[in-house]
C-alpha positions as CSV (number, residue, x, y, z in Angstrom):
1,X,-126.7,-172.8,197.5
2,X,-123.3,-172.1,197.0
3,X,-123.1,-168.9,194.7
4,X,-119.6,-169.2,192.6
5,X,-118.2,-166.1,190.7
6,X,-118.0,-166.7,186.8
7,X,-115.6,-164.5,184.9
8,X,-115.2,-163.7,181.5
9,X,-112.1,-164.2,179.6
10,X,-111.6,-160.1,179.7
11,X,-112.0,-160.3,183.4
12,X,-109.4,-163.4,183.6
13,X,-106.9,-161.4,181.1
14,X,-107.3,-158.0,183.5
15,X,-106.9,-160.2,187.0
16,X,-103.8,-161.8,185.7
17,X,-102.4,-158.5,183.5
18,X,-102.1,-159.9,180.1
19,X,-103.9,-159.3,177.4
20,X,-106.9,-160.7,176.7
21,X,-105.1,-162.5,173.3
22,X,-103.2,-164.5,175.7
23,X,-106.0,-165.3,177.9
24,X,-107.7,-166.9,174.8
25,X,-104.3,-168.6,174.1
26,X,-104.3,-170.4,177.9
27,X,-107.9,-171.8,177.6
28,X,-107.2,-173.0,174.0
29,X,-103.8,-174.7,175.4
30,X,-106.2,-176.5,178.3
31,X,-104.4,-174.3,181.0
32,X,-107.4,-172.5,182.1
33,X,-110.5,-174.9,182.3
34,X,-113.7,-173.0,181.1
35,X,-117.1,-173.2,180.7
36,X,-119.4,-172.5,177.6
37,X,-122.3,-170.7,177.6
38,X,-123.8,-170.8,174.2
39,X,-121.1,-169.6,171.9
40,X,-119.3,-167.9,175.0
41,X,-116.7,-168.6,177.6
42,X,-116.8,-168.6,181.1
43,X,-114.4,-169.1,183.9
44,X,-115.4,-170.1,187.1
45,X,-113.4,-168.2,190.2
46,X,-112.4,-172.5,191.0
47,X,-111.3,-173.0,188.0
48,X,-108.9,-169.8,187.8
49,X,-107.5,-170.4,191.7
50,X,-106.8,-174.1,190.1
51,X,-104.5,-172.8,187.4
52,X,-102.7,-170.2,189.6
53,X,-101.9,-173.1,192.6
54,X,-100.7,-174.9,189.6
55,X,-98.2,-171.4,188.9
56,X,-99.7,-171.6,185.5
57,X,-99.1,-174.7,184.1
58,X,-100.6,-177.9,183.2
């Protein structure tokens, strides 16, 4: 089993320095793909490398 690091949108905001306001903003904007866990978000590790090789964009 492959074990995959899942990150919270406070972890994804302090990895790429912004706050955690903007963070939210990317995921709502379909940037950042994400996860739900009940009522929370989660970011895989895949999912955040994806939108940096992108260089944050669509």
């Amino acid at each position: 089993m492959v074990e995959t690091k899942i990150l919270t949108v406070y972890e994804v905001a302090d990895f790429l320095k912004i706050h955690f306001n903007s963070a939210y903003e990317l995921i709502r904007e379909g940037k950042i793909r994400y996860i739900k866990v009940g009522r929370q978000i989660r970011i895989p590790e895949s999912y955040l490398q994806e939108f940096i090789e992108r260089g944050g964009t669509n």
